[in-house]
N, C-alpha and C positions, 0 to 999 in steps of 0.2 A: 705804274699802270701797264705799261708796256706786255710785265710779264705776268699780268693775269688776263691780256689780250692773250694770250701765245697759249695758255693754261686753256680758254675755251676754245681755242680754235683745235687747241690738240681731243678734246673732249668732241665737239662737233664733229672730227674725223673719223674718230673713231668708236660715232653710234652707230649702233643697229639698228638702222631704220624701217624697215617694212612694217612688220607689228605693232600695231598701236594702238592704246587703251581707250577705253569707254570714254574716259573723262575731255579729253581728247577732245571731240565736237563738242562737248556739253558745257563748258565755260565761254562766257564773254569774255572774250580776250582784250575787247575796246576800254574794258573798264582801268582808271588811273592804278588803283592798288589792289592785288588778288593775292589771298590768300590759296595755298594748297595744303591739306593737313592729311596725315597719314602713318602706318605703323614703316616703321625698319622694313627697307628694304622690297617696298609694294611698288616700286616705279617711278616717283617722283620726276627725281632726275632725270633719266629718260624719258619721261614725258613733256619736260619745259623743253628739253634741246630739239624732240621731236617739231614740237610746235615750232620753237626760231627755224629750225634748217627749212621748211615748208614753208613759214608766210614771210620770215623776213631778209631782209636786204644784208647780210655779213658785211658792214663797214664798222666805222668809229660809233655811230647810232645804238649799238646793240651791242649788250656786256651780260655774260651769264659765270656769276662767281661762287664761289663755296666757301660760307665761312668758315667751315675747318682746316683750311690753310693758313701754314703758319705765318703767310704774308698779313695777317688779321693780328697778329701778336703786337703789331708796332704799324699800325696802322689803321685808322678809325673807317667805318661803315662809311659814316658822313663824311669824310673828308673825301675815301675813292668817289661818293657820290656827285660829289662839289666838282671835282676835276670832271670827272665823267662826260655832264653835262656840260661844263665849260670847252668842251674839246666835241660837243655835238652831240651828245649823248639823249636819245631820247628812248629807250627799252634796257631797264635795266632787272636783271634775273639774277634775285638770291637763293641762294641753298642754303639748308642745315640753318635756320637763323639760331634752334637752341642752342648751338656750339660758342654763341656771343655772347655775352655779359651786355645787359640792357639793350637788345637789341630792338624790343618795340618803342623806345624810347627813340631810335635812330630811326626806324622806320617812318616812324609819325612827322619828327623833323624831316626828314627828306622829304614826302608829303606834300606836306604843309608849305616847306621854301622852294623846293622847284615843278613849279603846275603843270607843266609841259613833260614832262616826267610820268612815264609810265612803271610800274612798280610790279612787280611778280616773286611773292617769296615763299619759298618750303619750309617744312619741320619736321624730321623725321621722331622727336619727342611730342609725341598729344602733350602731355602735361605739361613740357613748358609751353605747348601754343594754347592751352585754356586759361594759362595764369598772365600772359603776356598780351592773349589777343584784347583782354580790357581797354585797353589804349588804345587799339583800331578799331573795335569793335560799330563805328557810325563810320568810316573811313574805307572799311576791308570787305570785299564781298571775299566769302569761304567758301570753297569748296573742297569736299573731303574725296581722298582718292581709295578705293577697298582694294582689298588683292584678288589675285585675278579672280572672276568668274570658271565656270566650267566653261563656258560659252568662248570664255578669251585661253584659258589653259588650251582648247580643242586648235583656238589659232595661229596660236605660238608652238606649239608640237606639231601638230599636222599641216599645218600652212593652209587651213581649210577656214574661211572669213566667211562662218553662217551670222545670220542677223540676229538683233536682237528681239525679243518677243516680251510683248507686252501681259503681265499676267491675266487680264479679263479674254485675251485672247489665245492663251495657255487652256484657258478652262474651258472654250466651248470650241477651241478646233484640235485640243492633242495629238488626236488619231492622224491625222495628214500631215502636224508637225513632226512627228514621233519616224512614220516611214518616211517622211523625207529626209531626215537627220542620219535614220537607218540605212539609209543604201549607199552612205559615203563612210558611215566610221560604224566602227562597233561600240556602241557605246555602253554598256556594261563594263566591255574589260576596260573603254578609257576612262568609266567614272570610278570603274575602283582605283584604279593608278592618280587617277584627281585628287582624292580622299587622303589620299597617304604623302603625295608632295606636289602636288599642282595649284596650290593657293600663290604661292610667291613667286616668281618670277626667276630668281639667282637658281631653281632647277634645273634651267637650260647648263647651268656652269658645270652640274654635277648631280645626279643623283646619289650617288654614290654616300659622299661625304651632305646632302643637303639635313639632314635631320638635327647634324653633328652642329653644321650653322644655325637651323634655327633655334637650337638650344642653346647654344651660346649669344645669338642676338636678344632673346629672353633675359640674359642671363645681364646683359648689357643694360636691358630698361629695368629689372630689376636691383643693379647696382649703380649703377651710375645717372639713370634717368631720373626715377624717383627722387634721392636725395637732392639733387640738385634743382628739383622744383617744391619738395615738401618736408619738412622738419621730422626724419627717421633716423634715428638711430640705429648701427649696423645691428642690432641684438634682433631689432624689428625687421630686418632686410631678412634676418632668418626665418623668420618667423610668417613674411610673406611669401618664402618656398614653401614653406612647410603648409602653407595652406592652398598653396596651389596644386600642390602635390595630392596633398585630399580631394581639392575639385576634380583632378584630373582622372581622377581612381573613383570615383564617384558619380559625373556629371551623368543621365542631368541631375542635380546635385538641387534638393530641394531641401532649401535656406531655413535649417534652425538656428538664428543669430546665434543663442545664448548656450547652447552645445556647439556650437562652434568656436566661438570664443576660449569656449574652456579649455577645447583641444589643443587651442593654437598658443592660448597663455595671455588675452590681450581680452580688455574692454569690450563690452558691448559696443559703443561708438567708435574704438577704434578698427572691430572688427569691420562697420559696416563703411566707415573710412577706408581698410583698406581693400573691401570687396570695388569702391568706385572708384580708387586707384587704378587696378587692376584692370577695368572696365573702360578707361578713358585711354590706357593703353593701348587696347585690344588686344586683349592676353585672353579675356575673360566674356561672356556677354550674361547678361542678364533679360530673365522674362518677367514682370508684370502683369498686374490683374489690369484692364484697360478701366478699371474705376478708381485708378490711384493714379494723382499725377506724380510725376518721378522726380526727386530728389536725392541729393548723395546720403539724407539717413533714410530713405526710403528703403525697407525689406524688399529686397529680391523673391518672389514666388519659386522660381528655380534659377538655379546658376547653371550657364555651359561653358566652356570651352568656345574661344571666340570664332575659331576654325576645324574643320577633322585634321591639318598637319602637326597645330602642335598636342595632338594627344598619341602621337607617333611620334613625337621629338622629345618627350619626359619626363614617360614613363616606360620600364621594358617591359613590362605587360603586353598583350596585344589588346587594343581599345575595344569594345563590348561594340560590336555592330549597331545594334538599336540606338544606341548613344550618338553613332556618327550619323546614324542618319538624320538624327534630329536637329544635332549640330550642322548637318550641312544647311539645312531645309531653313532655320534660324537666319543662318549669316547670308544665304544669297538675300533670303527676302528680304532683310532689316537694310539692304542699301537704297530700299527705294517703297519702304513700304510699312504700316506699324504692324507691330507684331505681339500678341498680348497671349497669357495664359487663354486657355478654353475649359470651362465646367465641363463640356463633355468630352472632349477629344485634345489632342497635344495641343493645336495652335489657333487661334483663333485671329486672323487677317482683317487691318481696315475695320475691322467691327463689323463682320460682315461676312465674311465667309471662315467656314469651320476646316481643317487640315487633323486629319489621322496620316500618322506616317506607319510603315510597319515594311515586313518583309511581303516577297508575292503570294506567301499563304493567306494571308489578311482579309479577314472579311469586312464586310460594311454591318456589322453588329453594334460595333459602339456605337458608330454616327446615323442609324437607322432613325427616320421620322425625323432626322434634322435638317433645315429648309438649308441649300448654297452649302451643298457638306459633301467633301469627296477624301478621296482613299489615296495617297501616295504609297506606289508599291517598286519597293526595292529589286533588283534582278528581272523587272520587264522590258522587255526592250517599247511592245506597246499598250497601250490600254486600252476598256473599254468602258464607255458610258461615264460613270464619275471615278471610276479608277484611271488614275495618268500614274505613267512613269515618274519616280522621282528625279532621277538626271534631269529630268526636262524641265525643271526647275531652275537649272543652272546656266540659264540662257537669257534670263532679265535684263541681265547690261552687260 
């Protein structure tokens, strides 16, 4: 035990504290067992150590561990948890749980035998936390962590902590949002530089090499994630680049299953298998008609790309502008909001409000005569009436 005390204390020394994510306030921390579920490398970890070094006490009481250490190799969950608590333990923080063999099985037992036990555990793999969370699922409250926002990239580069803005209040004060946001940062040149590597976090390490990473952590949930939560065969690991690779070249990428399939070499069912693979991952998102409810053989209306960084991480193409904006406009709103195809325009919001994205040439022709219908226009810094800036969008959470 000793030297997985020493493992977090060396870890709590040596976080970056100031910065700190949305998620942050937003979870009950009182509750016995919390789930955190999130893609490679969105903050996790720095998020639990965040919250210990802030609310709690660093004695024997408080342990935050990482199951990819090879102290896990010859040493059981439940057993550290059993000492833990016997030695006083009452806040115990796990990481990575996909990296264990039956880990919700242990989790549930720890649970279950010590009440007094508070529980907090990560997965940087979706797919094993959708196959595993079953067992906690009446036990676990979730919550999902995104990558960063524009809103949180602006305060991790520029050390500038605007707030966050609610969208019903995005749509009827933009203009005083818009020059307020203006006279501190340029935001054009900082949303283009957002678009290209400001979703993750590990940018700060490097821009340089960051594209190189996310194509290799890609590269990670596609060889190693997958298999090890769903019955694929390496021949199919090919064949889910290969069709990512089309999304990517394509998006937004409007779902003909059965041309598609043909392309890739695989079944109708298995294509639409591995389109919500892909989706559970966050590699990929998908839009809907809001009169279907969603299911894993549920037809995708369109596919995108789940963020604008990795359509800059894999492909050398340079990605079709129009496409990222729509991908951006997609993944900010989808963390806090539904999001459905629109008959008449790109997005249709809540059921309720209409979204044309375009560049600042853009007129209000399509959406003309439609009730709650406005114009997101790329390259303004402000808007007027029902045209808002798009960046400004990127300030949700």
């Amino acid at each position: 035990m000793n030297i997985l005390f020493e493992i977090f204390a060396t870890n709590l020394k040596n976080l970056r504290y100031r910065f700190q994510r949305y998620l942050l306030k937003e979870i009950s921390w009182k509750d016995r067992l919390i789930a955190i579920t999130g893609a490679r490398g969105v903050g996790k970890t720095t998020l639990i150590l965040q919250y210990i070094k802030k609310n709690l006490q660093i004695d024997e009481s408080v342990l935050y561990i990482s199951l990819d250490n090879i102290y896990f190799q010859g040493n059981s969950l439940f057993d550290v948890a059993d000492r833990f608590v016997k030695n006083g333990g009452k806040h115990l923080f796990v990481d990575e749980v996909h990296k264990y063999p039956n880990w919700a099985v242990e989790i549930k037992n720890i649970y279950d035998n010590f009440k007094d036990l508070r529980i907090v555990f990560t997965g940087s793999s979706i797919l094993s936390i959708y196959k595993g969370f079953a067992d906690l699922s009446r036990r676990a409250v979730s919550y999902s962590l995104h990558g960063l926002s524009f809103r949180e990239y602006l305060g991790l580069e520029k050390q500038i902590d605007f707030p966050v803005l609610e969208l019903d209040n995005i749509l009827k004060n933009h203009i005083n949002f818009s020059i307020e946001i203006s006279s501190k940062i340029k935001p054009i040149a900082e949303f283009n530089n957002y678009l290209k590597y400001g979703y993750y976090p590990y940018f700060k390490e490097s821009k340089e090499t960051y594209h190189q990473k996310l194509a290799n952590v890609i590269n990670i949930v596609l060889e190693n994630d997958l298999p090890a939560v769903n019955i694929i065969e390496y021949g199919n690991i090919l064949k889910l680049k290969k069709l990512l690779y089309i999304i990517a070249l394509s998006v937004p990428f409007k779902a003909n299953i059965t041309k598609l399939s043909e392309r890739v070499g695989v079944s109708r069912n298995t294509m639409l298998n591995f389109l919500d693979y892909l989706r559970k991952a966050q590699i990929i998102n998908h839009l809907t008609s809001s009169s279907k409810s969603y299911g894993y053989l549920t037809k995708p209306e369109k596919i995108y790309l789940n963020n604008t960084n990795i359509a800059f991480a894999i492909t050398a193409e340079k990605p079709d502008l129009g496409n990222l904006r729509e991908t951006f406009f997609l993944n900010q709103l989808t963390s806090k909001h539904k999001v459905n195809t629109s008959a008449t325009a790109d997005f249709l919001v809540d059921d309720k409000y209409t979204f044309e994205v375009g560049g600042k040439s853009k007129t209000n022709e399509q959406i003309k005569g439609i009730g709650k219908s406005f114009l997101l226009k790329d390259d303004i810094e402000v808007g007027y009436k029902n045209s808002i800036p798009l960046w400004l969008f990127g300030f949700l959470y």
